[in-house]
N, C-alpha and C positions, 0 to 999 in steps of 0.2 A: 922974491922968495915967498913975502906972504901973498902975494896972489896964487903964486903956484900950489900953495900948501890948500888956500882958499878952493882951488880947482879938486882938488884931490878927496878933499872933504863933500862936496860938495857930490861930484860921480860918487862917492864910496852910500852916500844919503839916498841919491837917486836910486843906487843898486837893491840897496834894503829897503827900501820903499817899494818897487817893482815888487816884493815878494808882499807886501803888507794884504792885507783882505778887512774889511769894511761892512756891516750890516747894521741899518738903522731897520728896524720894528714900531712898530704903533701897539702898543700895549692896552686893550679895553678892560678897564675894571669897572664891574657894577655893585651897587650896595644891595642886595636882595632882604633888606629888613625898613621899616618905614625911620630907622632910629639915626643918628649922626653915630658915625666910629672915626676914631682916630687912631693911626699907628698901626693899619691893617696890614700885615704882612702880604704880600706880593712875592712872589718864589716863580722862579724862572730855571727849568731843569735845563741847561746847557748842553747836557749829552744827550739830548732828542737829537739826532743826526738826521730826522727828516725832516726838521724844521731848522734846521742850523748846520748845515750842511757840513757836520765836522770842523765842525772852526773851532783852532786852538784861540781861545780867548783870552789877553792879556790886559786890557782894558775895557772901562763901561763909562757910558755918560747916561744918564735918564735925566729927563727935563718935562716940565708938564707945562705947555703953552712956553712960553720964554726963559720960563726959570727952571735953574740946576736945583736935582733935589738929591741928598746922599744918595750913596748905594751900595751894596758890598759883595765883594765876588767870596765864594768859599769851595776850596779846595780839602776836600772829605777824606779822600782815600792818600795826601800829601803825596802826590806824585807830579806836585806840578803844575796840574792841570785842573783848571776851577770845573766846576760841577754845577756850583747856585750862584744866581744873580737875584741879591732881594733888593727891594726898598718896601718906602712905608708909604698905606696910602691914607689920606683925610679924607672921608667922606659923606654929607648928606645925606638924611635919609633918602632911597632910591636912587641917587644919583650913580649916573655914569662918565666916569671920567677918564680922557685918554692920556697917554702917556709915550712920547718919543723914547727907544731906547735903542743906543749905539754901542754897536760893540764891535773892539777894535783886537786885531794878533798883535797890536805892538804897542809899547809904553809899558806902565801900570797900572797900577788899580789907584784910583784918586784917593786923596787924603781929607775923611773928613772928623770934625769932632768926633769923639764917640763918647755915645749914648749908653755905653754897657760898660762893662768891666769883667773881663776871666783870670783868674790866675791860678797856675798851680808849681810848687816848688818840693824840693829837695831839704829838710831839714840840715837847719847848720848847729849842732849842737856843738863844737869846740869854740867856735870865735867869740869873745866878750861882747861885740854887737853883732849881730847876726845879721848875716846877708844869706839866706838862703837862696839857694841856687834854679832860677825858673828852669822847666822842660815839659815837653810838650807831651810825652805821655810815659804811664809804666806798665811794665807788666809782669807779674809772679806769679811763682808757683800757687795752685789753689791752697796747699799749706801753709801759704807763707802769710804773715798780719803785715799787711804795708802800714798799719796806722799811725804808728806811730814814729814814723822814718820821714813823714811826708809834711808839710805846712798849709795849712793847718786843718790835720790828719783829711785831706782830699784836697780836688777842685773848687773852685771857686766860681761861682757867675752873679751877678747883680747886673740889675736897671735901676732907673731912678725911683720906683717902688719899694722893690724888693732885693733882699740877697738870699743866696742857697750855697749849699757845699753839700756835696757826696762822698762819704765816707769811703774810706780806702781799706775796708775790709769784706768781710762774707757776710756783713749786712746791706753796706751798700744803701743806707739810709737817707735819705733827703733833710737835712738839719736848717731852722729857717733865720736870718737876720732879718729882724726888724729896720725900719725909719722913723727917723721923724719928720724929715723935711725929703722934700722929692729929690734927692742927689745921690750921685756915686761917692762912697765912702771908704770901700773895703780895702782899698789899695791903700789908706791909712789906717784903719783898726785894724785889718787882719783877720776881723769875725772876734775880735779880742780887744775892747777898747778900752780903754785908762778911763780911771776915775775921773779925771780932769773932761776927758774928750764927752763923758756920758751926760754930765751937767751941761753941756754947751747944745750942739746940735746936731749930735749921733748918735745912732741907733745900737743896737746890741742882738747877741743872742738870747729868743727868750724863748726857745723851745728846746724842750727834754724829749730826746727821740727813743734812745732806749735800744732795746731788742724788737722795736717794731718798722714801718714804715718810713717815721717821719713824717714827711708831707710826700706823699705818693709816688715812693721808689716799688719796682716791681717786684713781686717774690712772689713763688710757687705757694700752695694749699694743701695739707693733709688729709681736710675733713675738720679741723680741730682750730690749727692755728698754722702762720703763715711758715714757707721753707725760703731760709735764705741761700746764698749762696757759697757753704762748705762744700759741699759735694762738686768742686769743679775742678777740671785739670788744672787749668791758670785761669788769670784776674787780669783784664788791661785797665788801665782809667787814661783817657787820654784828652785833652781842652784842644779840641779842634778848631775853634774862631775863639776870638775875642772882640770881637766887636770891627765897624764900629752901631751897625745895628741891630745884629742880634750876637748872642756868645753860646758856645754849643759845647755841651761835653758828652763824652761817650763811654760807657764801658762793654766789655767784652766777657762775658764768662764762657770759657770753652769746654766742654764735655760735661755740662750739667746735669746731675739727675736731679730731678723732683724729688723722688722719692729711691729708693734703694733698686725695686724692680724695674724703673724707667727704662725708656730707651734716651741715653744721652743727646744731648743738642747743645750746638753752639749759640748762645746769644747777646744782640748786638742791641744796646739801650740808648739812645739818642734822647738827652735833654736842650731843650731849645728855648731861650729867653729871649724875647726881644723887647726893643726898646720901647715905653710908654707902658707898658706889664708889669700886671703880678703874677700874671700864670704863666706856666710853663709847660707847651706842649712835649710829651715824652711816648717818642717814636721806638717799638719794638722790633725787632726781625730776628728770625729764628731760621737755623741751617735747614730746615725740612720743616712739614705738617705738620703742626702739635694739637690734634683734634684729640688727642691722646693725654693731653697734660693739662692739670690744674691749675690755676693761677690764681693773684690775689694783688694788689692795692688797697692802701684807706691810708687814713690818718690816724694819727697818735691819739690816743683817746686820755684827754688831760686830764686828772684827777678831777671828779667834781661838775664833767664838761657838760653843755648841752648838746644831744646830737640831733642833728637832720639827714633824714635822708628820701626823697622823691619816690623812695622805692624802683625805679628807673634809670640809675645811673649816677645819678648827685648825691654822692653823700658826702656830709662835713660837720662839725662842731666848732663849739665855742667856751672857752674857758677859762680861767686863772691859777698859774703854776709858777715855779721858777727852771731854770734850765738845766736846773743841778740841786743837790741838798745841802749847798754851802751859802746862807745869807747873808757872808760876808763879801762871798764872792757875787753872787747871782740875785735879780732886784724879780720883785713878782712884777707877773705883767698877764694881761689877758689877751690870747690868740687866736685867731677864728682859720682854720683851715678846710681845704676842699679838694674833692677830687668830682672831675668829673667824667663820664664811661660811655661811650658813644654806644645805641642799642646793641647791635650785632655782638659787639664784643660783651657786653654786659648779662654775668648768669647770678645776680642776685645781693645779695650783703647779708654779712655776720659781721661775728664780732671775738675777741680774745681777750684772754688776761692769765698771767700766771700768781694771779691773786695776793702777790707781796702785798706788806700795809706798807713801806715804805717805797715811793718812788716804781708801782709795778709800772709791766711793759703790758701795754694795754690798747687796744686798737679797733677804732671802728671802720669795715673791711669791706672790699667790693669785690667780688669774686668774677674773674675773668676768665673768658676762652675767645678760641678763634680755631676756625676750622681750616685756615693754612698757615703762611707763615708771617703773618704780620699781625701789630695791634699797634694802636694807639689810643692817647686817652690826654687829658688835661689835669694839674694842680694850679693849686693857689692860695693863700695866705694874705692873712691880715694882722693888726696888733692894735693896742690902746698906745703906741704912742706916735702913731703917725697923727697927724696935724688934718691928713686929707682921707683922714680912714672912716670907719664904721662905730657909731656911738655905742651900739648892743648888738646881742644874738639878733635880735627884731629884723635889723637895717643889714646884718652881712647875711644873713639867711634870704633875705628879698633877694640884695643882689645878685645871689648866685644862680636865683632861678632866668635874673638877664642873662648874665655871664653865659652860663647852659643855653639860654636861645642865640647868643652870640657867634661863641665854636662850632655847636652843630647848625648855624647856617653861614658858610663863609659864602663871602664875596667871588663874582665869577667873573673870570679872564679869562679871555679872548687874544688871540694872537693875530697879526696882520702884519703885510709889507707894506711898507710906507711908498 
């Protein structure tokens, strides 16, 4: 009987194998900078059908020389069907390094640590200990405040740098956590950490965002000061990956006007963390043209702060605040934030303030357009209490100007059959 059973399994394997499909790739990455980078995103567009001949993809191996190096498949539009195949690369100044990548229609996707951390949840406000309730996105009427229904009020993403959370209302703000030590935390503070936890070797929130940006969430431009998003039919926020190498969240504003006379547009905001980052690439798309519409990015302009800006696209400061007006709750801390604006899209900086003496909302601002329907652009953040951070304005204002040669020159890949 068990050999028969043996027999049965066995044709039933071969059957589903006969349908399986197989592609091994040689993947060329080059470093085009003379400097060593590590944790260089590699992104593999899957739905190229003339280089991947429509293969439903349900597994991946990439290996460089002998050895297995993570990798992670991500499925965008949740239908299924993956979209991205990244890993991370280490590299040399100038080097060129190749990379085996196999991709299979059957299995799944391997299991490796992860480097990042996403969360977002359903507030649980009846139960004595709270388990709120994870889900993978929401979406409301443009009337409606999700902020305060959701934990903790957005999404969540962290690397071993950095953490962020996007607000769940018509600001839609970038709010930043601090480190101290290079690890993923937030899955135990929350963005809300205990007295006990803060003394030991955990970070906090130490940025006051306000009615502005935060750390470089998009909003429209009047002329004066930035347009967030009230004027929309509905709001999605949705945490499309979680890791385990990058974690991506997305919102959706549909029918937005800039301004009162606009022409409405739909638009679709992609923020993208990956692992060994502080910055976070944030990918725009827009239903149509918007050669027609204002836009705007910056950063929170901290009471007090220093600002920089290249007059070309980098702008950032540097300063000392708390995250709130409560000392009992909130510890001062000094923050250095940044945005940076790739040329084309970049039409200058300003700046705002609604000139409170208490806690104003206040922002130093990069003014954006694009003549179709895309933009993209970079943030990033720092604090005094990372162990591996920036001693003053002096040391995070240099780096930025690496950072800035870093982004606008990525590494170039090459595709090939092995």
């Amino acid at each position: 009987m068990k050999n028969y059973v043996c027999v049965i399994l066995t044709f039933l394997f071969s059957i589903l194998s006969a349908g399986a499909k197989e592609k091994t790739i040689v993947v060329t990455v080059t470093n085009t900078l003379d400097v060593e980078r590590r944790d260089v995103p590699v992104v593999i567009d899957l739905d190229d059908d003339d280089f991947f001949d429509d293969l439903d993809v349900s597994s991946a191996v990439v290996t460089v020389g002998e050895t297995e190096i993570p990798c992670q498949l991500d499925d965008f539009e949740d239908d299924g069907e993956y979209d991205e195949l990244i890993f991370l690369a280490d590299l040399k100044g100038r080097e060129v390094k190749k990379y085996s990548v196999t991709l299979s229609t059957i299995g799944e996707p391997r299991q490796y640590t992860s480097r990042v951390y996403g969360s977002f949840q359903i507030r649980d406000r009846a139960a004595k200990n709270q388990k709120h309730l994870p889900m993978r996105s929401l979406t409301v009427p443009g009337t409606s405040n999700s902020y305060q229904y959701v934990f903790p009020h957005g999404p969540l993403m962290e690397s071993e740098y950095v953490g962020f959370r996007i607000y769940c209302d018509h600001r839609q703000s970038v709010d930043y956590y601090g480190h101290r030590n290079k690890q993923l935390e937030l899955e135990e503070t929350k963005f809300y950490p205990t007295k006990e936890q803060k003394t030991t070797t955990y970070g906090d929130d130490v940025l006051y965002t306000g009615s502005t940006y935060g750390c470089g969430s998009m909003h429209g431009w009047n002329g004066t000061t930035s347009v967030m998003f009230d004027n929309a039919r509905s709001r999605t926020y949705t945490l499309v990956s979680r890791g385990p190498l990058r974690t991506v969240i997305e919102t959706v504003n549909k029918g937005w006007k800039v301004t009162d006379d606009a022409k409405a547009v739909d638009v679709r905001t992609r923020y993208i963390l990956y692992a060994g980052h502080r910055d976070v690439l944030v990918d725009v798309n827009f239903s149509r043209d918007v050669a027609d519409l204002h836009l705007s990015t910056g950063v929170t302009d901290i009471v007090g702060s220093k600002e920089f800006s290249d007059r070309n696209g980098l702008r950032a400061c540097w300063g000392t605040a708390m995250a709130g007006n409560n000392p009992k709750v909130y510890d001062e801390h000094t923050v250095g934030l940044a945005v940076c604006v790739p040329k084309k899209y970049y039409r200058g900086d300003s700046h705002f303030s609604d000139n409170k003496e208490t806690l104003p909302n206040q922002a130093y601002v990069a003014l954006l357009g694009t003549r179709d329907d895309h933009l993209h652009y970079w943030f990033s953040a720092t604090c005094d209490m990372e162990h591996f951070g920036y001693a003053d304005s002096s040391a995070w204002f240099s780096y930025l100007k690496e950072w800035k040669n870093d982004v606008l020159n990525p590494v170039k890949i090459t595709f090939g059959k092995k």
